[in-house]
N, C-alpha and C positions, 0 to 999 in steps of 0.2 A: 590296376595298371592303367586304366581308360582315365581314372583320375588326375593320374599322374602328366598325360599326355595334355590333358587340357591343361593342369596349370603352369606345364612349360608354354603352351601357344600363348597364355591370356596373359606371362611376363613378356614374352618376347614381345607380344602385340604392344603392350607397356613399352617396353625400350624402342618399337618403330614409331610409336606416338611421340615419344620426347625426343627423340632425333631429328623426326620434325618439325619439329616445336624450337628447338635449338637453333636448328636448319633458318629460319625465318626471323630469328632474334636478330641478327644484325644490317637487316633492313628497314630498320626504326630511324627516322631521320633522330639526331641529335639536334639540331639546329629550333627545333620549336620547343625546348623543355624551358624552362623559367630558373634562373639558377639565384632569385633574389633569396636574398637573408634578413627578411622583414618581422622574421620568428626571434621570439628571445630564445628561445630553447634551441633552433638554430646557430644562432651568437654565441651562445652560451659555448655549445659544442666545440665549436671552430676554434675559439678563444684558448690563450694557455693558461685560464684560469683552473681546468680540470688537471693538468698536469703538476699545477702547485702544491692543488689541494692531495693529489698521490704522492707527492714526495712528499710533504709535510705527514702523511698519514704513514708513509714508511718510515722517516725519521724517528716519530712518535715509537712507533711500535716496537724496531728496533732498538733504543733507548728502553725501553718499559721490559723486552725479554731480557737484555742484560743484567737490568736490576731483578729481576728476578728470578735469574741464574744464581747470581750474587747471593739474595735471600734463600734459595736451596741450599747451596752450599753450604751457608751457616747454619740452617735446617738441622743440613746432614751432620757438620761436627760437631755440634751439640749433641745430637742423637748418640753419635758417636764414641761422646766423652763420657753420655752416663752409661752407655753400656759396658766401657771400660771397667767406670766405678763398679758396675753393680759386679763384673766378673772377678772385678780383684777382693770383690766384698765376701763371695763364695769360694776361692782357694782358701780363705782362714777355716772355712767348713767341712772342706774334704776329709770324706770319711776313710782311714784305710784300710783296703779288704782283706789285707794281706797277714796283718793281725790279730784277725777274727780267726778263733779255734772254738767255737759254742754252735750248740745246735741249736738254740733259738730260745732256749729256756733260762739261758744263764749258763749251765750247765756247761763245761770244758770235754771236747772227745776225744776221746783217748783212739787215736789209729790204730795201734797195735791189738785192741782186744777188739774193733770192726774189720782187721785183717785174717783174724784166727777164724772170725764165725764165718768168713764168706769165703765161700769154695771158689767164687770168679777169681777171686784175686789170685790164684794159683795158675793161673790158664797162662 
């Protein structure tokens, strides 16, 4: 608990430090700062040569996702078409279950003499 109390005092002390600190920013005279632009990289800044280069680079990019929407797209119905093929390739293969009367041997079962021997089927 004693820990606790201190690291409230040593934020609070924190937050009366920067209020201070705050407190006394806006008695900086402006009037002695040097506001030359002697800097290329200053120039550079300032200039609407950075703004061209982001729209050109949005342009770009925008342009480049489309086309490669476009390219998914044809991706996909490609994808698409052979999986088509390959399912209309497998309805010629369907097996039906419903035709099968064999226990697995070949052999055909006859219901009525597996209905005589089993006594469930009376229930």
């Amino acid at each position: 608990m004693l820990e606790f109390f201190l690291i409230n005092i040593l934020f609070i002390s924190f937050g009366v430090i920067l209020y201070i600190i705050t407190r006394s920013l806006p008695r900086i005279n402006e009037e002695n700062i040097n506001t030359s632009k002697d800097n290329f990289l200053d120039k550079f800044i300032v200039s609407d040569f950075p703004h061209k280069i982001d729209s050109l680079i949005n342009f770009y990019t925008v342009k480049f996702f489309r086309k490669f929407k476009v390219l998914l797209l044809r991706f996909d119905n490609y994808i698409t078409e052979r999986l088509k093929k390959m399912t209309n390739n497998n309805e010629d293969k369907k097996i039906d279950f419903n035709n099968l009367n064999g226990n697995g041997n070949g052999n055909k079962l006859n219901n009525e003499e597996l209905n005589k021997d089993d006594k469930t089927s009376l229930i």
